[in-house]
N, C-alpha and C positions, 0 to 999 in steps of 0.2 A: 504494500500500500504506500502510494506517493504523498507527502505531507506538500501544504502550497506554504510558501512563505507566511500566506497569514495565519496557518494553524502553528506552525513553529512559532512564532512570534505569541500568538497567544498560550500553547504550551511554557514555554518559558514564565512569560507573566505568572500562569496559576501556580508553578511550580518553584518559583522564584524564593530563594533561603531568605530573602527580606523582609517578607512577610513574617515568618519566622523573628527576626530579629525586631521588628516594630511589634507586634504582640508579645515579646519579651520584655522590653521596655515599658512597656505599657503596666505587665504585669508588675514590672519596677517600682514604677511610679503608685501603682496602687498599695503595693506595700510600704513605700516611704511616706504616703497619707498616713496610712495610718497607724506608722510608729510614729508618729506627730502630732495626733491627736489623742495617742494614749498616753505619749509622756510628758505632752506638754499641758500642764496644769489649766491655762485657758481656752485649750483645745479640750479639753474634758467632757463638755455637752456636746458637744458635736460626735465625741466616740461615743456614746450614752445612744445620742441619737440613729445612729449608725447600726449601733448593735440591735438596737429596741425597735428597727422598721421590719417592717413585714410586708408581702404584698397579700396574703392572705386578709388582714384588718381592713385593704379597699375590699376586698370581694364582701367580706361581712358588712360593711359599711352600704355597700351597693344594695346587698339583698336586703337588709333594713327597712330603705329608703325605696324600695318596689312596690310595697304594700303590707301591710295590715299583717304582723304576725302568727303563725299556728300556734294553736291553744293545748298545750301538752294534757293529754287526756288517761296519763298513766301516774304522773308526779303533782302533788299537793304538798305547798308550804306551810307550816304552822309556826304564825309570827310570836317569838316570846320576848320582844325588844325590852317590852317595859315590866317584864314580871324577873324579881332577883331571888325571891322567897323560895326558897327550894322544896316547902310541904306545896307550896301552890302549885312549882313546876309535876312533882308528884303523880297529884288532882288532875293536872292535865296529861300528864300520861299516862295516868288509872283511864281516863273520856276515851282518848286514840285509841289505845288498845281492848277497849270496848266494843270499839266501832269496827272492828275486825278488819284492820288493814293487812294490804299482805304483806307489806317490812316498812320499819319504821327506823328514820336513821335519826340519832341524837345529837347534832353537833352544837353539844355544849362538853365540855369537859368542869367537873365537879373539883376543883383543886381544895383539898385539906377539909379541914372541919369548919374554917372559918367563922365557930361561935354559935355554929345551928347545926348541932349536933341530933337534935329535935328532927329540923328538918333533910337531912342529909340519912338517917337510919329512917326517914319515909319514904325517902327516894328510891334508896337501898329495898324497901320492902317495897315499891311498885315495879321495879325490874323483876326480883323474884317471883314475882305474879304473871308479866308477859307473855302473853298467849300470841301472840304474834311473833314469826322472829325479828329482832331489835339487836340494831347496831350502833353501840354507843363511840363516838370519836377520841382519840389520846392524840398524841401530841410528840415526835418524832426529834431527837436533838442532838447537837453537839455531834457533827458529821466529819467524821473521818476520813480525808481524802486519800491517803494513800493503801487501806484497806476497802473504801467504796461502801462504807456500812456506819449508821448512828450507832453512835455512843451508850446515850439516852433515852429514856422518850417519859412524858409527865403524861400521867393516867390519872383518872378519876380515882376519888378516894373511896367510893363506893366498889370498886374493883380491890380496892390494897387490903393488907393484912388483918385491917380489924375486921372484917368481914369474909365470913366463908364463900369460897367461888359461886360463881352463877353460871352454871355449867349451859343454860338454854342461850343465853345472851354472849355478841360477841360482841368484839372492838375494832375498829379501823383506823389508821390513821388521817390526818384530813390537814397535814401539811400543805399549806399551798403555794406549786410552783411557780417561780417568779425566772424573767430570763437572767442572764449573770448582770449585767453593767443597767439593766434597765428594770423597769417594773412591770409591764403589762403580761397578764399570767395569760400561755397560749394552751398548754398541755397539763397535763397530770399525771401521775406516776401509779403505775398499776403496783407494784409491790416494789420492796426495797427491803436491804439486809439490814437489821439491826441484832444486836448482841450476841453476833454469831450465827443467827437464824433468818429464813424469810418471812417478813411480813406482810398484810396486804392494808390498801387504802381503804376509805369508807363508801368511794364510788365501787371498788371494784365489788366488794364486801356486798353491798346494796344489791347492786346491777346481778348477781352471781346468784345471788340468793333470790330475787324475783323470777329468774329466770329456769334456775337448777341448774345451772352449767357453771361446773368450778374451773373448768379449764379455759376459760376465758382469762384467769390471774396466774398464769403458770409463767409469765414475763415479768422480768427487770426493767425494759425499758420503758421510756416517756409514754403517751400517746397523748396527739394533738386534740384538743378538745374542740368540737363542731359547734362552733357560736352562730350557728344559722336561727334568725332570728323566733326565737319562741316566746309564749305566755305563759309562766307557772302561777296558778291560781293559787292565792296565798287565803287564808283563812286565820281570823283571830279564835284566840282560844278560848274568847266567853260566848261564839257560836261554833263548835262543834259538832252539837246535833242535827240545829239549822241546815249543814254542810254536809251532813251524814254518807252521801251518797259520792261526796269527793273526797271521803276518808275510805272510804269501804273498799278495799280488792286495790286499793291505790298505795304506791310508793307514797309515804310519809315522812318528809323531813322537818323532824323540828330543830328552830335554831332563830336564829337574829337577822330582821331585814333592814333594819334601820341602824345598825351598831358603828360608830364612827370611825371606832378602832377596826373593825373589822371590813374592810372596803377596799375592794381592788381594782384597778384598771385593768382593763379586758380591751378585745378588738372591737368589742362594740359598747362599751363605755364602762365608767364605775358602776359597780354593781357590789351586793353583799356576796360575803363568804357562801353563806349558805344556797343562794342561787348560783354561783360556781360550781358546787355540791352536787347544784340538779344538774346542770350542762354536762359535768361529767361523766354522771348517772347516764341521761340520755344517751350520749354519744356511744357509752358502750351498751347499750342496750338495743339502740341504734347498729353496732359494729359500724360506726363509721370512721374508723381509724383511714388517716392518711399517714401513707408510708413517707418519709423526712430520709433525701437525699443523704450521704456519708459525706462527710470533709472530702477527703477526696473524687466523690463521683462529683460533687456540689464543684468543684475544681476544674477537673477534668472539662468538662460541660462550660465551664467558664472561660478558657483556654480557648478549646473550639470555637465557640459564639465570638470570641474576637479577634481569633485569627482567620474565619468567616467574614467577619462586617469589615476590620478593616480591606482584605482582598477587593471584596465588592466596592469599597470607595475607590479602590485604587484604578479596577478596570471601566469605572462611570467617569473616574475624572480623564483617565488615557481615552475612554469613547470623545470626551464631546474639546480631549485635544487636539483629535485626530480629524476630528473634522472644521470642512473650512469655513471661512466666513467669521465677521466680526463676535457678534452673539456668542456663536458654540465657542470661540476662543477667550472670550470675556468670562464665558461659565467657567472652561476648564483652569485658566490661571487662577479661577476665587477658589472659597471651601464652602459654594450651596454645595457642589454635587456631594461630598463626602458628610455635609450639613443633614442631607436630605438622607441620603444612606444609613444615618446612624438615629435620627428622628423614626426612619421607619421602620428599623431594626428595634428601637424602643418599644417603638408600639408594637410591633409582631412577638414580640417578647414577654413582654407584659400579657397580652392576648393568650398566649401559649401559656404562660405558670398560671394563670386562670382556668385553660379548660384542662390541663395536667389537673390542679388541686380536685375540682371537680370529678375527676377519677379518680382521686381517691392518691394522688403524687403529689407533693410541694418540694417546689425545686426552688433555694434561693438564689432569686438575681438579683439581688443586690449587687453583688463584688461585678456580675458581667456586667450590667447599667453602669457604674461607676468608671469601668475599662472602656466604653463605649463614649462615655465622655473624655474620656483622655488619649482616644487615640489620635485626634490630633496632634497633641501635644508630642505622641511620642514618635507621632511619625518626623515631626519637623527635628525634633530633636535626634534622629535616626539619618535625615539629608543631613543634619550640620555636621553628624560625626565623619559621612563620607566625604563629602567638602574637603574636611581636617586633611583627613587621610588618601588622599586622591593625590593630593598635593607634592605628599611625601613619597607616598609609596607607588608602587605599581603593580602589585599582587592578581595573578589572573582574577582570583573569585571576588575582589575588590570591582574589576572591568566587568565583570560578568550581573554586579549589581543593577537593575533596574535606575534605582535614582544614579547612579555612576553617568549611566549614558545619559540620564536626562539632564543633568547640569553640566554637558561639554558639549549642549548644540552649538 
C-alpha cells in the first residue's frame, strides 16, 4: 500500500513524541498547583476547595431543581430535637415499638448516667422489651492509620457493664464520613475494623436487617451515598398514633432534625445527621452503589483525555494554517481554535462523568479539566524550550519535532 505525502504528513503529526512531551508538562504544571496551594498557607482555601469539588453535587443539584421530590414510602423520621429526658425518650420508644415497625434505628447514643439514673434504667428496660428489631448507634474513635482500625469507640451506657447484655438488640456505628481537606459528606462506610474485629454501621445494620441479606456488609470499603433528591416524612413524637400507618412495617429512625451540633453539608445542602442516616439506609437498600475510579485508573484516564485534546488543538490549529486566505490565517496564528477545542472537550467531558455516574461509574475530572486548562500554557512553554534548544543543538529527534519545523519557516 502507497502512502501520499498527505497521509505521511498526517501520520507523523498523530504520532509525533511532542504531544507526548506537552501532556507531560502539562501534567507538570498540575502538580506544581498544587504543591502551592497545599503548602502555601494563603493558598489553603483554594486546596480545600479543590479537594471538596465534585461533579456528582451539579448532577444532585440539577435533579433537585427538575421537580418536586419522591416521597420515601419505606423510611419515617421520628423528630426528638427538643425532648432530653430520657424516661420520656423511653415512652417514646415503648409508642414505636408498639406500632410494630419492622427496624427501628436509635441514633442517639446515651453517654454515662448523667444524674438520671431514674431515667437511663427506663430506657434500659424499654430496649429489653423491643419486639421489633432495634439498632441503637455508638460512636467509633481515635483511628489508627497505620493499622487501618479504631482504637475506641463511646457506647451507650445502657449497653456497659452495669447492665446485663440485651442479646435481641444490636449497635451500629453512625460515624459520619467527611472528605479529608473538606467537609461535604459524599459516602459512608459499610463496616470498618475496630479492636481487632469487624464492625458494621447503623445504615448497613438497618438496610441488612429490613431486608434479611447480611451479605450486603461483608465490605471494608466507602460506598457513595445516592443524594437523588427524596422526602422522609418526619413525625413528632406527641402524634405517633395519628401516624400509625407511617410507623407500621416502616424503617424507623429516631434521632435529631433540628440539632445544631449535629449538621452537615451534603451535595444537596445542610441537612441533619439523622437524615444522612436515611440517604444511607436508602441507597443501600436501593443497591445503588456507584463504583469510584482507583488513583491510578482516575490517572490513567487523565493522561489520555489530555494527550487527546491537546492532539486535536494541535491538528484544528495546523487545518485552518494550512489553509489560504486572510480569515483561516488570522484563526490559525490566534488560540480560538485550541480555545474552542478545549471548551468543547469541557463540555463532552463533563457530559460523559454524568451519564458514567448515572450507570452506576464516577470518574473524577477534576485533575483532566484543570490539565485542559493549562494546556496552553504548557504547550507555549514546550515551543520556548525548543526555540532554546534548536539554537544550540542539532539532534535528529530535536529536527524531527513538529514545532522545530514550525519556527524555521
Amino acid at each position: 500500500m502507497l502512502y501520499t505525502p498527505t497521509m505521511k504528513r498526517l501520520l507523523r503529526q498523530l504520532f509525533a513524541i511532542d504531544h507526548l512531551f506537552v501532556t507531560a508538562i502539562t501534567i507538570l504544571l498540575i502538580g506544581i498547583l498544587v504543591q502551592l496551594t497545599v503548602n502555601l498557607s494563603f493558598l489553603n482555601p483554594m486546596a480545600r476547595t479543590i479537594e471538596n469539588f465534585s461533579l456528582t453535587d451539579v448532577f444532585y443539584d440539577i435533579n433537585r431543581s427538575v421537580g418536586d421530590p419522591d416521597t420515601s414510602d419505606v423510611i419515617t423520621l421520628v423528630d426528638m430535637t427538643e425532648i432530653y429526658d430520657r424516661a420520656r425518650l423511653a415512652d417514646i420508644f415503648d409508642s414505636i415499638q408498639a406500632l410494630e415497625p419492622a427496624v427501628v434505628g436509635v441514633d442517639i447514643v446515651f453517654e454515662g448516667w448523667r444524674g438520671d439514673s431514674t431515667g437511663t434504667r427506663r430506657m434500659r428496660d424499654a430496649a429489653s422489651r423491643a419486639s421489633s428489631p432495634t439498632v441503637f448507634s455508638y460512636r467509633l474513635s481515635d483511628w489508627e492509620e497505620s493499622e487501618q482500625e479504631f482504637r475506641t469507640s463511646q457506647r451507650s451506657i445502657i449497653f456497659g457493664p452495669d447492665f446485663p447484655p440485651l442479646q435481641q438488640i444490636q449497635e451500629g456505628y453512625t460515624n459520619v464520613h467527611h472528605s479529608l481537606n473538606g467537609s461535604t459528606v459524599r459516602s459512608f462506610s459499610i463496616s470498618r475494623r475496630a479492636h481487632g474485629h469487624i464492625e458494621h454501621s447503623m445504615p448497613a445494620k438497618v438496610a441488612t436487617t429490613f431486608m434479611g441479606d447480611t451479605t450486603l456488609y461483608t465490605q471494608l470499603s466507602d460506598q457513595t451515598i445516592d443524594f437523588t433528591a427524596t422526602h422522609f416524612r418526619v413525625v413528632h413524637p406527641d402524634s405517633l398514633r395519628q401516624n400509625a400507618d407511617l410507623i407500621r412495617s416502616h424503617i424507623v429512625l429516631l434521632g435529631a432534625t433540628a440539632d445544631g451540633l449535629d449538621m452537615h453539608f451534603t451535595p444537596i445542602g445542610r441537612m441533619p445527621g439523622l437524615e444522612v442516616l436515611a440517604y444511607a439506609v436508602q441507597t443501600m437498600l436501593n443497591q445503588s452503589n456507584v463504583t469510584l475510579l482507583s488513583s491510578c485508573q482516575t490517572f490513567a484516564f487523565s493522561v489520555f483525555v489530555l494527550w487527546l485534546v491537546q492532539l486535536l488543538q494541535y491538528l484544528c490549529t495546523s487545518y485552518f494554517n494550512s489553509r489560504k486566505g486572510f480569515l483561516s490565517q488570522y484563526i490559525g496564528q490566534s488560540d480560538l481554535p485550541s480555545s474552542w477545542v478545549a471548551i468543547t472537550a469541557m463540555v463532552i467531558l463533563i457530559g460523559l462523568c454524568f451519564w458514567w455516574f448515572i450507570h452506576g461509574v464516577y470518574i473524577n475530572t477534576m485533575w483532566a479539566l484543570m490539565g485542559i486548562a493549562l494546556l496552553d500554557n504548557a504547550r507555549s512553554l514546550y515551543k520556548f524550550c525548543i526555540v532554546l534548544l534548536e539554537h544550540r543543538f542539532h539532534w535528529k529527534w530535536l529536527q524531527r519535532s513538529l514545532y522545530y519545523t514550525e519556527t524555521n519557516h
